[in-house]
C-alpha positions as CSV (number, residue, x, y, z in Angstrom):
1,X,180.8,-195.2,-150.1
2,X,178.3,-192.5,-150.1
3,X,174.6,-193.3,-148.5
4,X,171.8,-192.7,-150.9
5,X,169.8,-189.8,-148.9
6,X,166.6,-191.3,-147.5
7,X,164.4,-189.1,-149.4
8,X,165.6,-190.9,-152.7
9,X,165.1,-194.0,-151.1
10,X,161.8,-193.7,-150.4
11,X,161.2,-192.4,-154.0
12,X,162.3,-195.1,-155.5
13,X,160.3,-197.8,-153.4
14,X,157.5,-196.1,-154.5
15,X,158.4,-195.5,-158.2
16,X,158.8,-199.2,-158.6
17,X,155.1,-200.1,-156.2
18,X,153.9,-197.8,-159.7
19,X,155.8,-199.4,-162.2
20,X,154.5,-202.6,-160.9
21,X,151.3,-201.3,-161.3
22,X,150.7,-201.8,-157.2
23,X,149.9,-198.5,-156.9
24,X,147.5,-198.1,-160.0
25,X,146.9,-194.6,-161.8
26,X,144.6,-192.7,-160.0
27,X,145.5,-194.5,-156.4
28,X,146.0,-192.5,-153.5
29,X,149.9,-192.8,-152.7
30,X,150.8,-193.3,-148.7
31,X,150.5,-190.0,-147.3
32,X,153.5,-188.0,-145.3
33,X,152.5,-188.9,-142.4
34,X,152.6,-192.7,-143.3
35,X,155.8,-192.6,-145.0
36,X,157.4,-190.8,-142.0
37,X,156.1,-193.7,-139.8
38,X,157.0,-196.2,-142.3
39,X,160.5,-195.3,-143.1
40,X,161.3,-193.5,-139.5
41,X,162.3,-190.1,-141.2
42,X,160.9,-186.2,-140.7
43,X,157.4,-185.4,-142.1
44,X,159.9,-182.9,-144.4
45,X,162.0,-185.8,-145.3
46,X,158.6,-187.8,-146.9
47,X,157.8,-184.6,-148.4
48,X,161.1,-184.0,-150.4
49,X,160.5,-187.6,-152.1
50,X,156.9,-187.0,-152.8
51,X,157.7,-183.9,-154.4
52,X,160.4,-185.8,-156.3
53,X,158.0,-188.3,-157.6
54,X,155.9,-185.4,-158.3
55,X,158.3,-183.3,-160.2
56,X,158.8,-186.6,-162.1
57,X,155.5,-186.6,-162.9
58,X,154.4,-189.8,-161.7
59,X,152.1,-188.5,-158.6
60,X,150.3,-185.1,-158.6
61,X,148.3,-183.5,-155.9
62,X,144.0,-184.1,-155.9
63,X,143.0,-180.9,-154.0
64,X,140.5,-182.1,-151.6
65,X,141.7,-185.5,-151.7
66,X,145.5,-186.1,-151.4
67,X,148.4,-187.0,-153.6
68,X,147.2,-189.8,-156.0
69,X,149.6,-191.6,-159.0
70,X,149.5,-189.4,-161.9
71,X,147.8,-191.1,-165.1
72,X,149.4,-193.2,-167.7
73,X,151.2,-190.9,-170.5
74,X,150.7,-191.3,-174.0
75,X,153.0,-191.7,-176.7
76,X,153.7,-188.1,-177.6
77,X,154.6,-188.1,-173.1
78,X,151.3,-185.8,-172.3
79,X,149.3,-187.2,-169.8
80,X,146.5,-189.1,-171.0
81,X,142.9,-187.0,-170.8
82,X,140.1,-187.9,-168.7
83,X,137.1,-189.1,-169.6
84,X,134.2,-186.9,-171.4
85,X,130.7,-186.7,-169.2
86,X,128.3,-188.1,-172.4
87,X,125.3,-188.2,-171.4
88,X,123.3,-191.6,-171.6
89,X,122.7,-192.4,-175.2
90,X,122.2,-189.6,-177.5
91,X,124.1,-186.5,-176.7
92,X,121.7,-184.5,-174.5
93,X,121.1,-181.0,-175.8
94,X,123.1,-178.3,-174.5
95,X,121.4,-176.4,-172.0
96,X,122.1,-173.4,-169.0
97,X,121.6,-176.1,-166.2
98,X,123.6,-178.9,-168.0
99,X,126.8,-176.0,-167.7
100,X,126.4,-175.0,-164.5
101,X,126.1,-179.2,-163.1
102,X,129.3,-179.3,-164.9
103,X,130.7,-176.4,-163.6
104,X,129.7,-177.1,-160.5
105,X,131.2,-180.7,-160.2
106,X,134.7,-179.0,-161.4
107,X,134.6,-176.6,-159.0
108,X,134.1,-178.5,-156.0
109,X,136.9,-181.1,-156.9
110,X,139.6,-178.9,-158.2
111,X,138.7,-175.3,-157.3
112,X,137.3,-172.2,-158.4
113,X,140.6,-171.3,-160.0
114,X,140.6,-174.6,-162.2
115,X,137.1,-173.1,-163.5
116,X,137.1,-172.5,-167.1
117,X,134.6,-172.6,-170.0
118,X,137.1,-174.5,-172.2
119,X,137.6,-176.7,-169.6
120,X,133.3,-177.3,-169.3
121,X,133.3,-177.3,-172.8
122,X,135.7,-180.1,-172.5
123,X,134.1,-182.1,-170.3
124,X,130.6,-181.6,-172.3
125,X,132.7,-182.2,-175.4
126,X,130.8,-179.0,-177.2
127,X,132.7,-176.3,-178.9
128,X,133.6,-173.8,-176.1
129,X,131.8,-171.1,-178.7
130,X,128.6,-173.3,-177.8
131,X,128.6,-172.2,-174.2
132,X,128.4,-168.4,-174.9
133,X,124.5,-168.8,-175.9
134,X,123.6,-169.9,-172.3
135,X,126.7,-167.8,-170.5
136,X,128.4,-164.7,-172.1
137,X,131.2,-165.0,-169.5
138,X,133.3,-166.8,-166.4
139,X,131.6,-164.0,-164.1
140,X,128.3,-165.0,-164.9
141,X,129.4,-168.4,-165.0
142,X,130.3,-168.4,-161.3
143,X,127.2,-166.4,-160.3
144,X,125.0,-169.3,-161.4
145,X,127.2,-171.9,-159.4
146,X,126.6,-169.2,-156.3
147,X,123.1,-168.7,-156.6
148,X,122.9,-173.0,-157.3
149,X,125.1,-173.7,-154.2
150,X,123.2,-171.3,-151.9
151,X,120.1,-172.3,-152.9
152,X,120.1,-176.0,-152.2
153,X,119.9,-175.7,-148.6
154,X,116.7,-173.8,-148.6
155,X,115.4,-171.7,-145.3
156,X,112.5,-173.1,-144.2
157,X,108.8,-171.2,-144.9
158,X,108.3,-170.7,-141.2
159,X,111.1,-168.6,-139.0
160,X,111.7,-170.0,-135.4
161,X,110.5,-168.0,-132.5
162,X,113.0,-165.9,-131.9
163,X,115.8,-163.1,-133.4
164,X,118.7,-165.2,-132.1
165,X,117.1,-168.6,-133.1
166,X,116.7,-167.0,-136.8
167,X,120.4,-165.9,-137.5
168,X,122.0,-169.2,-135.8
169,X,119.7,-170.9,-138.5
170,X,120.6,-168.8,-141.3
171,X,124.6,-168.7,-140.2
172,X,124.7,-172.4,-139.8
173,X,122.8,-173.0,-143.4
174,X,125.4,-171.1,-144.9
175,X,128.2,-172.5,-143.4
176,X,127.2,-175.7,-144.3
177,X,126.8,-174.6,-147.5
178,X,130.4,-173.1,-147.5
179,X,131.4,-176.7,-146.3
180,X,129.6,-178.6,-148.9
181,X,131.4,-176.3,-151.8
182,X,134.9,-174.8,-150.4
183,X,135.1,-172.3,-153.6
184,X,132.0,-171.1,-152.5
185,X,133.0,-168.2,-149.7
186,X,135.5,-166.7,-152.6
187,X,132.9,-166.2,-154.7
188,X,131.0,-163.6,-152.6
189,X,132.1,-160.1,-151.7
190,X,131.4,-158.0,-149.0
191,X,132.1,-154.4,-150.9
192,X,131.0,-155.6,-154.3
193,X,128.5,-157.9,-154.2
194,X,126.4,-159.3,-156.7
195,X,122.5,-159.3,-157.1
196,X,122.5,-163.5,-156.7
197,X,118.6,-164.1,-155.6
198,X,119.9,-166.9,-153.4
199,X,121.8,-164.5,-151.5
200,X,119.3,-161.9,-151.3
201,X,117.2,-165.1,-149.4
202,X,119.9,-165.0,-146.8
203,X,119.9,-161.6,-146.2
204,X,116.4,-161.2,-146.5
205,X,116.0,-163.8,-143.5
206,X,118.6,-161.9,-141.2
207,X,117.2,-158.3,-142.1
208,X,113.8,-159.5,-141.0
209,X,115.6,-161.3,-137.9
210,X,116.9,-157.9,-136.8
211,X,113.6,-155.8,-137.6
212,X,111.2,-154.3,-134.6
213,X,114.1,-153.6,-132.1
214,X,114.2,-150.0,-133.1
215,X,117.1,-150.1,-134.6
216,X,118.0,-147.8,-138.0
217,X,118.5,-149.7,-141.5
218,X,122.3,-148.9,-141.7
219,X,122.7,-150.6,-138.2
220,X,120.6,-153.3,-139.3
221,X,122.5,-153.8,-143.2
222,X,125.7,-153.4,-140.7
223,X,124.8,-156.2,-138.0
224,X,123.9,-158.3,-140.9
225,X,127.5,-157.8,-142.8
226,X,129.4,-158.7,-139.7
227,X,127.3,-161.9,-139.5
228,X,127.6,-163.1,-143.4
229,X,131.6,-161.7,-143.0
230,X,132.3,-164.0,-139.9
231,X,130.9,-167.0,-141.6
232,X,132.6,-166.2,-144.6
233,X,135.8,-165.0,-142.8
234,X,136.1,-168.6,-141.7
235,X,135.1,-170.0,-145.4
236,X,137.4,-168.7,-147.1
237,X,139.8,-170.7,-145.5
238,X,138.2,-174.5,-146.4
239,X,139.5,-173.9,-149.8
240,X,142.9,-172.4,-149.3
241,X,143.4,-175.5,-146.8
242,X,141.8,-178.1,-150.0
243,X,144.2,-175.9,-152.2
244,X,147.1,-176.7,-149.9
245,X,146.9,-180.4,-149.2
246,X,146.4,-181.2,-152.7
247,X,149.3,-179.3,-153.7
248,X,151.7,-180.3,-151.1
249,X,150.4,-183.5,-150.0
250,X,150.1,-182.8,-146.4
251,X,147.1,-182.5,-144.1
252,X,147.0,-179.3,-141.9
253,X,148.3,-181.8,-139.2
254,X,151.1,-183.0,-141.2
255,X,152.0,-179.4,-142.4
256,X,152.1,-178.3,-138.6
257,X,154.3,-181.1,-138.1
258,X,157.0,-179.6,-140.6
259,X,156.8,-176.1,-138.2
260,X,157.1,-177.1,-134.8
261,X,160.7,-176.4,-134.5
262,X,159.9,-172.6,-135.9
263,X,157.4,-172.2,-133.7
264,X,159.4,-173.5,-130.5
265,X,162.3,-171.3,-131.7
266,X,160.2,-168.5,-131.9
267,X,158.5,-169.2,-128.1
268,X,161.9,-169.4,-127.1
269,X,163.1,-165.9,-128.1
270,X,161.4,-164.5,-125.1
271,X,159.8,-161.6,-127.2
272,X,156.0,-163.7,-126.9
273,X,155.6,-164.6,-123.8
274,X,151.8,-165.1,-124.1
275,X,152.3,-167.0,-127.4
276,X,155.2,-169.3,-125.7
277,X,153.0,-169.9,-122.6
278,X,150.2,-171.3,-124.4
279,X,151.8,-173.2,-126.7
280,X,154.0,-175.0,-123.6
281,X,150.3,-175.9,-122.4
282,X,149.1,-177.2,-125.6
283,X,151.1,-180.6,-124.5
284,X,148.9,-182.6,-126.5
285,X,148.8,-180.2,-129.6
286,X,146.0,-178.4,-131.2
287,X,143.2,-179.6,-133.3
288,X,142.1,-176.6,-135.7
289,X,138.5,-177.8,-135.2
290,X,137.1,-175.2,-138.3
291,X,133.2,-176.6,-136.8
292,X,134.3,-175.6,-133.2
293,X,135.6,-171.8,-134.5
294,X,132.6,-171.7,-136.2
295,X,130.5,-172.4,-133.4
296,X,132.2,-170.9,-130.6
297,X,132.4,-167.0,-132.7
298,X,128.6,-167.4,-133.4
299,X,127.7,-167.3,-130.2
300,X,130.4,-164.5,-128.9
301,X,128.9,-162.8,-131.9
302,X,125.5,-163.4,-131.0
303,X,126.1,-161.9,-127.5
304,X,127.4,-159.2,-128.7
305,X,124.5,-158.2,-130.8
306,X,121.5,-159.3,-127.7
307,X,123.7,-156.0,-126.2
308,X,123.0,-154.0,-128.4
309,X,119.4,-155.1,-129.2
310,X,118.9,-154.7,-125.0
311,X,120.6,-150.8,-125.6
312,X,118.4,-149.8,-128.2
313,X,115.4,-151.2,-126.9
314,X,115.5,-150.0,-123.5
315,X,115.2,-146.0,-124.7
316,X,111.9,-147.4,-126.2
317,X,110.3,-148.9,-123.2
318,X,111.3,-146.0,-121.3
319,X,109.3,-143.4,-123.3
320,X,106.5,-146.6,-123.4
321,X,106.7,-146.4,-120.2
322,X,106.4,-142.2,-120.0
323,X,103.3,-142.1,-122.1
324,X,101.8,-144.7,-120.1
325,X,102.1,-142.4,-117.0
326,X,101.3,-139.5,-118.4
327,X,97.7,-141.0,-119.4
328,X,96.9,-142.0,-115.7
């Protein structure tokens, strides 16, 4: 008698928990690493029926969120549309800030790449046509929802004492920022970068950090690149890793999980002995803490740049130090 394979079995417990209507549309379905705990398998194992349920159309992945049941289809089997944003009462009049709130919100919960302006239209319920009088284009759609991100946490009027105090301000207001809208560090480019005010504020605050140390305005647009490209080096990655859990389900943890015997096969070759002597320390795993990386490369990176501050200044006070002399 052949045994039903437990990824199936899994599938079908939870196919009937929806059919029941325990697990309502919209609900968040257990997640891998429950299901592997639940029904003693492999994190791969609660994957393959997730992705069965998935592929049946009954669950779909929420990035940011998780795997939730799929709404209720209709009669012609499409799945059933979500609900217009109407404003209170009368239809509020179409205006530049109304489409970029919208935008906004559907950026944050499904990702830049979701970002349409049928699919704002569609949630204002206005003719698409009727957004081209406040935005001629996606590009300057996503230009507003940059400047609008970067601007809600605003840099204070008064600076702190202090170069270094300055950029950890500025670099920790824009991670944040970067937290609080993953899409947001794949909107900005280092080699072609757009004239977003709200940006300019930022590098405004870190050109004027770096000003009266004698250093040259290409060394002083240069230190200020590698600042915003660290920060946005490690935003990037927020909504790649939003992208991926919504898609497959699984938390970076969970996705680790699935890799372990790679990795150990890899260690085991002999050919990275570093890597493999590491990874035999890390007996109680790794959390990929993106706060901590943040944290800990600001202030290598800071160091780096009191060096070369101390360099350039020092040739100054030495010919300070020359003409004071040479007036005694």
């Amino acid at each position: 008698m052949a045994v039903t394979p437990s990824y199936l079995v899994i599938a079908a417990a939870l196919r009937s928990r929806i059919a029941s209507g325990e697990l309502a549309p919209g609900a968040l379905v257990p997640s891998t690493r429950a299901l592997a705990r639940q029904w003693n398998v492999a994190l791969a194992t609660a994957v393959h029926a997730l992705r069965t349920l998935a592929n049946e159309g009954l669950v779909q992945g929420v990035p940011r969120f998780g795997t939730v049941v799929a709404k209720a289809r209709g009669r012609a089997g499409r799945m059933s549309k979500e609900p217009k944003e109407e404003p209170a009462g009368a239809r509020a009049e179409l205006s530049r800030g109304r489409i970029v709130a919208t935008a906004l919100k559907i950026a944050d919960n499904e990702g830049i790449n979701a970002l349409s302006l049928r699919g704002v239209a569609s949630k204002l319920d206005v003719p698409v046509m009727s957004l081209y009088g406040h935005v001629k284009s996606k590009e300057e759609l996503v230009r507003a929802l940059t400047d609008s991100a970067l601007g809600e946490a605003e840099l204070p009027d008064v600076a702190p004492a202090g170069w270094r105090q300055q950029l950890e301000l500025a670099a920790r207001a824009m991670w944040q920022a970067f937290r609080q809208h993953p899409w947001l560090a794949r909107s900005m480019s280092l080699s072609r970068p757009e004239p977003i005010a709200n940006a300019i504020a930022y590098a405004e605050w870190m050109l004027r950090a770096l000003d009266g140390f004698g250093l040259d305005a290409p060394t002083r647009m240069r230190l200020h690149i590698t600042l915003f490209g660290f920060v946005q080096g490690i935003g990037v990655n927020l909504e790649t890793e939003a992208d991926a859990r919504g898609t497959t389900g699984l938390t970076e943890d969970d996705w680790m999980q699935t890799r372990l015997a790679d990795f150990d096969e890899i260690a085991r070759s002999g050919k990275f002995p570093a890597f493999a002597a590491t990874l035999g320390e890390l007996t109680e795993g790794f959390d990929l803490d993106f706060d901590q990386i943040f944290e800990l490369g600001l202030s290598a990176l800071l160091d780096g740049f009191a060096r070369i501050l101390r360099e350039r200044a020092r040739p100054k006070r030495r010919a300070r130090k020359k003409r004071q002399s040479g007036l005694r």
